[in-house]
SEDREN-15758 format. One record per residue (C-alpha): y negated, x, z. Coordinates in steps of 0.05 Angstrom, whole numbers, padded with zeros to 5 digits, always signed. Last residue first. Layout:
N
YXZ/...
This chain:
118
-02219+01260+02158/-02216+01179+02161/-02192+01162+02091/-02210+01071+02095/-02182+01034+02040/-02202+00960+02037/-02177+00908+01987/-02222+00865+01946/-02223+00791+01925/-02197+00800+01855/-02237+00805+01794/-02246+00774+01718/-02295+00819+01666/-02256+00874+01649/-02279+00896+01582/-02274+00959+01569/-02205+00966+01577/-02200+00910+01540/-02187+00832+01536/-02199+00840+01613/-02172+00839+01685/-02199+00870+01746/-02168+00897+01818/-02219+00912+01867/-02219+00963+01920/-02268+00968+01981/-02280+01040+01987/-02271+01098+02026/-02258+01145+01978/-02306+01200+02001/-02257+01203+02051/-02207+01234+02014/-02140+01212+01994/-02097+01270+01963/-02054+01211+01935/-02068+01148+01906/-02017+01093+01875/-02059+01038+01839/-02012+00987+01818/-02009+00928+01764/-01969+00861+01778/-01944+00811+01729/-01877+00828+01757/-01840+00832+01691/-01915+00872+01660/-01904+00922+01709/-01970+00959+01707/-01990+01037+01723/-02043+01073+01752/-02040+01138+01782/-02092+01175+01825/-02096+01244+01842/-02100+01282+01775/-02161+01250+01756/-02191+01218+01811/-02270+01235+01813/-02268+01233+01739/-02259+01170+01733/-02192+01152+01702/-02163+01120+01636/-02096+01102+01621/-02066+01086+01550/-01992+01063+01542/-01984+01015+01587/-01976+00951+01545/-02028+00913+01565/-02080+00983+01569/-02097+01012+01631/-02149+01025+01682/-02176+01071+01721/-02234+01080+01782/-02300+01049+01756/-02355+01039+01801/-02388+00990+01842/-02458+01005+01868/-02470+01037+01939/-02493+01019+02000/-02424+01017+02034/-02362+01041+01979/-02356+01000+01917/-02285+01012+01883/-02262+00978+01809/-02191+00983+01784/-02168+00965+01716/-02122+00915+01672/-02120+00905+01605/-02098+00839+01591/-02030+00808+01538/-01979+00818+01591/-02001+00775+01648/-02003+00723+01606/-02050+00668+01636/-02062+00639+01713/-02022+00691+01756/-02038+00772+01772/-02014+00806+01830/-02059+00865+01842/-02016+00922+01892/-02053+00982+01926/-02013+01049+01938/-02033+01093+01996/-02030+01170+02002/-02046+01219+02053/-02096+01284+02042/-02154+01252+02088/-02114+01203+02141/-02110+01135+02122/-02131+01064+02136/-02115+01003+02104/-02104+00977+02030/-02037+00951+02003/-02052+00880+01979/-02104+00855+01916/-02094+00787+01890/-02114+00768+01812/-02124+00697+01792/-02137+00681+01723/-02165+00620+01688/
């Protein structure tokens, strides 16, 4: 079984940056894909990124290509979603996932909230 934690959310001005945190414990860290899910109020959940286990492929939703990075540190068992040019359209509660597969990310953390007050 895997636990993932989410840390780093708050709030945030429109154009500033925050960078959320997912510790991961339970299995090898190293061998899951990892991604990052958002649901703002009244709305579904949707994709944000994710990554491969070993880093090397990254995908992104369309709505933050070019402004937000993810990236893994498979020592720390951690992955990280650093965002920039926040808007607040991206006020969201943030959920780190864990899967086989990019596509596949089907084990979540508890949330994080990210608030972009314009």
């Amino acid at each position: 079984q895997v636990q993932l934690v989410e840390s780093g959310g708050g709030l945030v001005q429109a154009g500033g940056s925050l960078r959320l945190s997912c510790a991961v414990s339970g299995r090898t860290f190293s061998s899951y894909a990892m991604g990052w899910f958002r649901q703002a109020p009244g709305k579904e959940r949707e994709f944000v990124a994710a990554i491969s286990w070993s880093g090397g492929s990254t995908y992104y939703a369309d709505s933050v290509k070019g402004r937000f990075t993810i990236s893994r540190d498979n020592a720390k068992n951690t992955v990280y979603l650093q965002m920039n040019g926040l808007k607040p359209e991206d006020t969201a509660e943030y959920y780190c996932a864990a899967g086989d597969s990019p596509d596949g990310l089907d084990a979540w953390g508890q949330g994080t909230l990210v608030t972009v007050s314009s």
